[in-house]
Structures are given as structure tokens and as C-alpha cells.
N, C-alpha and C positions, 0 to 999 in steps of 0.2 A: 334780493332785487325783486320788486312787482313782476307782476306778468303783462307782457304788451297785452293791450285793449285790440281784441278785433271788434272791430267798428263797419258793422250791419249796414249801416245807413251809406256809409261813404262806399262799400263793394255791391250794393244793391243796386247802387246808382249807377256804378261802373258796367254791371251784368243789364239794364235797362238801356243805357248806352248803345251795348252788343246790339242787344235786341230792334232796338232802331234802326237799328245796320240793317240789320237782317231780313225786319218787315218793309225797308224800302228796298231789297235785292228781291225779295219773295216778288214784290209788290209789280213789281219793272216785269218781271219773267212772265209773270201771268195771270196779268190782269187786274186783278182784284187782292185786297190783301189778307192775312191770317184771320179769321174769324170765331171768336170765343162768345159763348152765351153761356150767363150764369143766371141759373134758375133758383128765387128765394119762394120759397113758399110760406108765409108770414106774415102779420098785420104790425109786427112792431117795428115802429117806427127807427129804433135803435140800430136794430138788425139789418132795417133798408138800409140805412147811412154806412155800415162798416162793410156793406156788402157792394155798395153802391162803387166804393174806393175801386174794386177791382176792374168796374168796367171803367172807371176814368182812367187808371194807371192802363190797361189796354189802347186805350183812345190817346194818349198821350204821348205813345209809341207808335202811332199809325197802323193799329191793328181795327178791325172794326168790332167793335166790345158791346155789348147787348144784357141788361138786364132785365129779367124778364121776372117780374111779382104775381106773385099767384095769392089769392088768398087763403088763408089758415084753415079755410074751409075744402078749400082741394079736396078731391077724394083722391083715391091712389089709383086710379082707374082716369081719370083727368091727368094726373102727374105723366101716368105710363106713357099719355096718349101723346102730351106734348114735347117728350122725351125720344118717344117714334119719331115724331117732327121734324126735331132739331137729328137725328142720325140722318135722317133720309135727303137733308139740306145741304145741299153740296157747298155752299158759303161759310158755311160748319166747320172747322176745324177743334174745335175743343168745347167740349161741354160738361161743365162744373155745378151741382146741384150743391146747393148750399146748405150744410146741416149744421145741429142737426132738424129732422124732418120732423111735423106736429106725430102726435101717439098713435096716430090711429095711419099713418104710414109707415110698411114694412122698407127701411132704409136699405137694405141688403138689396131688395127685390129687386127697386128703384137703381140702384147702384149698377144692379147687373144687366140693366136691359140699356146702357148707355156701348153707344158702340165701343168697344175694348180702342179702337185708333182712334178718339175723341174725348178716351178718356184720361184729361190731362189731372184728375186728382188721383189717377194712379191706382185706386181700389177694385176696378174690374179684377174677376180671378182670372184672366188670361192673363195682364199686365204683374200680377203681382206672383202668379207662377212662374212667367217668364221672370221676374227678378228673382224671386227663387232660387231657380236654375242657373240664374247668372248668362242667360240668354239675351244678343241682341238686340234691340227693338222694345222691350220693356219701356214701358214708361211708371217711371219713381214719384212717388206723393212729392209734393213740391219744398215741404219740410227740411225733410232728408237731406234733398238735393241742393239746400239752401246750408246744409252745416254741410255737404263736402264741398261746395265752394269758398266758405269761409275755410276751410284746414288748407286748400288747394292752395290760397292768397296768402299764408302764411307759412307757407312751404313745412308744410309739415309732411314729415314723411311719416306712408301710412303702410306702404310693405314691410312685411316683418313688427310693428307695431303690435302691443297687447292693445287693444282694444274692449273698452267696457263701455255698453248699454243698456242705461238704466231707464225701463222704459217698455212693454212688450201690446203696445197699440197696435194697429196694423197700417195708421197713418203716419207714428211714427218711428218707435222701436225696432219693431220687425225689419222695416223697409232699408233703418240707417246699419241694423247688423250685415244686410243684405249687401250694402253698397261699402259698407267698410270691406268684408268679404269679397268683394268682385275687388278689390283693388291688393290683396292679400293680406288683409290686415290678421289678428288673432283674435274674435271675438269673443265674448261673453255678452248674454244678455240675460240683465239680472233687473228687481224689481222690488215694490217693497216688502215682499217677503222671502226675498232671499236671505238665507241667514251668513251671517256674519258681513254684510255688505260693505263693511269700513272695509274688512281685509281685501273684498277684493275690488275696490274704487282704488285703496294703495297701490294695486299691480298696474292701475292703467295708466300708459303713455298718452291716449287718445281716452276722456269723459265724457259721452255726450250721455245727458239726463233731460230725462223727458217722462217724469214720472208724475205730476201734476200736486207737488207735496212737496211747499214752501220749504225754504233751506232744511230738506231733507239732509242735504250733502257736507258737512262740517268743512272748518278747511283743513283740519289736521287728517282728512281723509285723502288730499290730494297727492302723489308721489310728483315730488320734486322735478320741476321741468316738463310737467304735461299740459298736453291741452284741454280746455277743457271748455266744452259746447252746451252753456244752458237753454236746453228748448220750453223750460217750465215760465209760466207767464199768470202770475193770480194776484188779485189786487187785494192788501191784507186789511186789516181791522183798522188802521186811517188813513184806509184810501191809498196807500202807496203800492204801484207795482213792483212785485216780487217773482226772485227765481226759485227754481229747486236747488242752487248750489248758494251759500253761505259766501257772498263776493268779495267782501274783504278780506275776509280769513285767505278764502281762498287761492287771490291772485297772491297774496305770500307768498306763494310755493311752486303755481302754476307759472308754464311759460309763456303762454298763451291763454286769454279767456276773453268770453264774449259778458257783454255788460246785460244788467234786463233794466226797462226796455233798449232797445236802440244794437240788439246784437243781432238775434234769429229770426224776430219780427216783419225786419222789413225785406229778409232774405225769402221767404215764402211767396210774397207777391210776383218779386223777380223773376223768381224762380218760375212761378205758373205763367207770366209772357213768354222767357223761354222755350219751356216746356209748351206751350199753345204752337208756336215760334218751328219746333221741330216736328210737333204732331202732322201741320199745315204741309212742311217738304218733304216726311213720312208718306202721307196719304196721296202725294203728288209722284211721288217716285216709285210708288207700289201700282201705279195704272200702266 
């Protein structure tokens, strides 16, 4: 039997939905509503447009969403400054710098001067220590967060689950072992130099790959009745977007699998309204 399609698009919309709720309760209690600015620093016109999508999906929710272009020419010293800014702006609830940054900006530096409760991409080392630790109040890259609501929606059970992630970003790998972990999952995070990696993608009940290396993932790799979360997204030699897992083969055997595009994709956006969504009554309930 195939593996049911989880379908990104149709739980993104449902999670956008919540969110709508949420930003007209925020909104009612006090005053004003959830406040996200995403900072591009960029001339190319491509970049504006796909970057552009997050402040409208913000605005479409009734959040007040802000795109702010800087030009290519920034210096990192201009960046820092308007960075201070947007912390010191109490209208502020999330602030997302859009990479990656031109060569001659230190992305870490930039990353780390965004305040840690603002930071809804999750990379501050405060937020990503506290995930870590499995401490609450962490806030998760929005990725991550977007493949355990797709397992959540498909009632997969993930205590006691082996767990394999293939994948060791710190936007995405690290973060999804982290959160499969807070839920007791059995993780492994393995990558493309793990050696023998077919044997141990066979052990996992739970696959999320996110290794950026087209049908890396075979489907005689999958054990029978797993789920399996392609976060891999690269458009091949004509033009066609592809995953890192091998989708037909694949869903032969899997229980569960996400399609590319229209699986992980449109869970990330969602995910970062939320994620803005909770920052917003985070920062409200800590005064």
C-alpha cells in the first residue's frame, strides 16, 4: 500500500487559521497587534519577491509585518545599528534577518545581537541552548517546528520512536533531533558522511532528511510503515523541484510521507506567524 500524502499546504493553512485566532485575541487584550520585521539586505530583485511573501502572509493574518531592504552595500556596522532598532521597538515582537548575508557581513555576529525574545528564526545561542537543554521558553527555527506539526497531524507517535536525522544544520538538523528529543523520541543524527547510512535510515520509524543532496535517500532505504519528512528542496537539471528522499520508491514502504514541493515548504511560513504569534504573549507575560 502507498504512504498517505502529508499535505503541507492544506496543515499550513489550518496552523495560519490558529494564528488568526490568535492575532485578533493578542490584538483585543492589548492594543496593537503581533509585530514581525524581516530584514533583506539585497539588490536582487528575486530575493525581494520571495522575501517579500513573509511580510504579506504576516499581514494576511492581522499581524503587522514590515519589510525592511537594505541595500547590498550595508556595511555590518549599519546592519548592527538597525538591528538595535528593531530590539529597542516595543511594536517588535519578532525580528527575522533574512540570509544568507552579502561576504563581507559576519552572519553569526548579526544573528547574535538580535534580542534572544525576538528571535523567531530561533539561532540566537540563548534559544538554541535552551533547546538544548530541553528548557522552556526556547524558541525552535521554524523548519523543525513545521515537520513536528506535520507528525503531530498524522498522529504519529513519536515517544519511544527511533528516530533518524539526516541533516546536522543548526537551522535544521540539530534543532529537529532536539525537538524529536523533548518529545522522547530515540534519535540519531546522521549525515552524508555517515557511513553505512542505508543501514541505519532502515532502523527509523520517524526520517526526516534535510541534507540538501537530491534523492540522496533510495526507497529500499525506508523500513516499512515509517514516516518520512523531506525537508530537501533543489531544483534539478530541467528545472523540476526535487527532494533528498527518492518519492516514489519511497512512499512504497513509508507510512506517511511529505511530497516536494507542497509538503515542508509551506510549513515554515506558518510556522514563523506562530512562532512571531507566541514571541508577542512571551514578551507580554515576562513584564
Amino acid at each position: 500500500m502507498a504512504a498517505k500524502i502529508l499535505d503541507g499546504k492544506a496543515i499550513a493553512q489550518k496552523v495560519r487559521d490558529e494564528v488568526r485566532e490568535g492575532v485578533a485575541r493578542f490584538a483585543a487584550a492589548h492594543g496593537r497587534p503581533p509585530g514581525l520585521d524581516v530584514v533583506l539586505v539585497s539588490d536582487d530583485p528575486a530575493s525581494v519577491t520571495y522575501t517579500r511573501s513573509k511580510e504579506k502572509a504576516s499581514n494576511e493574518v492581522g499581524m503587522r509585518g514590515r519589510l525592511l531592504t537594505l541595500p547590498a552595500t550595508t556595511t555590518e556596522g549599519e546592519l548592527l545599528a538597525r538591528v538595535a532598532e528593531l530590539n529597542a521597538d516595543d511594536a517588535v515582537d519578532g525580528i527575522l534577518v533574512q540570509l544568507p548575508l552579502p561576504g563581507h557581513i559576519r552572519e553569526q555576529r548579526v544573528l547574535d545581537a538580535i534580542a534572544f525574545a525576538k528571535d523567531v528564526d530561533g539561532l540566537h545561542p540563548v534559544n538554541a541552548g535552551l533547546l538544548a537543554m530541553g528548557r522552556p521558553g526556547a524558541i525552535a527555527p521554524c523548519t523543525p517546528r513545521g515537520c513536528m506539526r506535520l507528525l503531530a497531524e498524522a498522529g504519529v507517535e513519536i515517544a519511544g520512536a527511533r528516530a533518524v536525522v539526516v541533516g546536522r544544520s543548526d537551522l535544521v538538523g540539530r534543532p529537529m533531533a532536539a525537538l524529536l528529543l523533548a518529545q522522547h523520541a530515540t534519535v540519531s543524527i546522521a549525515h552524508t558522511r555517515t557511513r553505512d547510512l542505508r543501514a541505519l535510515c532502515r532502523e527509523a520509524d520517524i526520517l526526516v532528511v534535510a541534507a540538501g543532496a537530491p534523492g540522496l535517500i533510495r526507497g529500499d532505504w525506508i523500513k516499512e510503515g515509517a514516516a518520512v519528512i523531506d525537508v530537501g528542496l533543489t531544483r534539478n537539471e530541467a528545472g523540476k523541484l526535487v527532494g533528498d528522499v527518492d518519492f516514489e520508491a519511497a512512499r512504497e514502504r513509508a507510512a506517511w510521507i511529505t511530497p516536494v514541493p507542497g509538503g515542508v515548504g509551506p510549513m515554515t511560513i506558518a510556522s514563523l506567524l506562530e512562532t512571531t504569534l507566541r514571541a508577542a504573549e512571551a514578551r507580554v507575560a515576562a513584564r
